[in-house]
C-alpha positions in Angstrom: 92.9 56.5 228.4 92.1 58.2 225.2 92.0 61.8 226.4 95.1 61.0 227.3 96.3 59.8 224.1 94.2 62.8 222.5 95.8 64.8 224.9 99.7 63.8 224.0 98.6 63.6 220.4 97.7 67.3 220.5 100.9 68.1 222.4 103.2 66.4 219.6 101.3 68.6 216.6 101.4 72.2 218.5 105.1 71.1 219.2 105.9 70.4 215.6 104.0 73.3 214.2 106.1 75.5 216.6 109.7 74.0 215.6 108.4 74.5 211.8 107.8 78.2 212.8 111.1 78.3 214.2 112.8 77.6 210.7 116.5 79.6 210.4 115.8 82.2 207.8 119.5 81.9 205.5 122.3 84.4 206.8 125.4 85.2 205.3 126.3 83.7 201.8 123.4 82.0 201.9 121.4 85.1 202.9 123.0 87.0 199.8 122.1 84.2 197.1 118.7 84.2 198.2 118.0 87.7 197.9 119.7 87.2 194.2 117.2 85.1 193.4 114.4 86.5 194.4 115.8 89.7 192.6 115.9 87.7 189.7 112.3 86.1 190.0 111.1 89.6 190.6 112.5 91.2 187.5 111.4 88.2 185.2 107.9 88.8 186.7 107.6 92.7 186.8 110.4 94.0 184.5 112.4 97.4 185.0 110.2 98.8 188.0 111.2 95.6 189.9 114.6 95.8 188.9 114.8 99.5 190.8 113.3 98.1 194.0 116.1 96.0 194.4 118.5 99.2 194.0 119.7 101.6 197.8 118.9 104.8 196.8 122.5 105.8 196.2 123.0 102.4 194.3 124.6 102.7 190.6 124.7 100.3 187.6 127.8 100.4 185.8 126.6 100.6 182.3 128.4 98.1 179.8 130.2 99.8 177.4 130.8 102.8 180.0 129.3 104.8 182.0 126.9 105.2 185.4 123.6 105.0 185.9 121.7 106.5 189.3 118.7 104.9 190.8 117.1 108.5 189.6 118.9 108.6 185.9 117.3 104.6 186.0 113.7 105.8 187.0 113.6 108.2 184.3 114.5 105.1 181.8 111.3 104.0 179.7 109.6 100.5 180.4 110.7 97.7 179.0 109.6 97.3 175.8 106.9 94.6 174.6 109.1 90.8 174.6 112.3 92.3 176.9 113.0 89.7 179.8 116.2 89.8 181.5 117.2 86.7 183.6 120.4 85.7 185.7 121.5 82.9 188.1 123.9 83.7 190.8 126.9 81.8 190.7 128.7 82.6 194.2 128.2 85.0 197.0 130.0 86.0 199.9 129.1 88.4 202.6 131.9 90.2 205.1 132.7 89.4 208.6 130.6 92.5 209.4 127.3 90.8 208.2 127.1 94.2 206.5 128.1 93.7 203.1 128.3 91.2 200.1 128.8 90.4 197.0 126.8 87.6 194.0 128.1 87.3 190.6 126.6 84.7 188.2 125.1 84.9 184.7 122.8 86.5 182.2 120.4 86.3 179.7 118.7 90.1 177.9 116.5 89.1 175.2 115.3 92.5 173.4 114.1 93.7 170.1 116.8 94.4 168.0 116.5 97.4 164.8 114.4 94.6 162.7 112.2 94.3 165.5 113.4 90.5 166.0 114.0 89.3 169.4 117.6 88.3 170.4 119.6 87.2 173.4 122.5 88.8 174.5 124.4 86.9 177.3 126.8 88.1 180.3 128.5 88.3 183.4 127.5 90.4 186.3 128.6 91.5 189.5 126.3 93.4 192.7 127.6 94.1 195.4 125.0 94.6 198.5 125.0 96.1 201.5 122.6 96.5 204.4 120.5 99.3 204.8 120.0 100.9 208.1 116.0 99.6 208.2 117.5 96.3 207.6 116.7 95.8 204.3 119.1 94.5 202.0 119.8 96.3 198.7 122.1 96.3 195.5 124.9 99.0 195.8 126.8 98.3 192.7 125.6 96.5 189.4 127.8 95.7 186.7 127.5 93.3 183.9 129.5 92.7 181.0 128.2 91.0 177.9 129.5 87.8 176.5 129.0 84.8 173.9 126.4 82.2 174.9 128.2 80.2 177.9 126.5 76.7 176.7 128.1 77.7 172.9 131.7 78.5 174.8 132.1 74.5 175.5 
């Protein structure tokens, strides 16, 4: 009786262990919002060279203030300087019917040295549109931000 009982005991835990395995991975929005944030916990982490891994190689950032930046014009950028951090929390995503193609947009937070060498936080909007790549990767296609007051100090 208690092999059997060992038996059926075993049974139940390879069972659950295989319907954990089995976990859905997010798709669509929600697919889109996690790749956000794990863009975001990158870049918080490793700075400027993360920020590019997140970038298709004919991805752009619209500049605030104007102008276009190339993943190759935002390799040649220097590395963050000493106390830069840039953070952001997605607000909403959607993704097309084609599974293909999305969108995020949320807020920011830069915090860099200004001229007096004092650090200072700027605060935004942005926008980045991704799309899938054919190895199946995911990656940004268009970012744009635009800079704004503090949100919490708009209230």
């Amino acid at each position: 009786m208690k092999k059997i009982t060992v038996a059926i005991v075993l049974m139940l835990l390879f069972a659950a262990t295989a319907l954990a395995k089995k976990e859905k991975s997010p798709q669509g929005a929600d697919l889109l919002r996690q790749l956000e944030v794990d863009f975001a916990a990158d870049v918080a982490k490793h700075g400027h060279d993360a920020f590019l891994t997140y970038f298709a190689e004919d991805g752009v950032e619209v500049v605030d203030g104007g102008g276009f930046d190339t993943k190759d014009a935002m390799r040649k950028q220097p590395p963050w300087a000493e106390g830069t951090s840039l953070t952001w929390t997605p607000v909403k995503a959607e993704m097309a019917a084609s599974g293909d193609l999305g969108y995020t947009y949320g807020t920011y937070v830069y915090t860099a040295k200004n001229k007096e060498g004092k650090l200072v936080a700027n605060y935004g909007k942005y926008t980045s549109i991704w799309r899938k790549q054919k190895d199946g990767q995911w990656k940004v296609v268009v970012d744009m931000g635009n800079s704004s007051p503090d949100l919490k100090s708009a209230k």
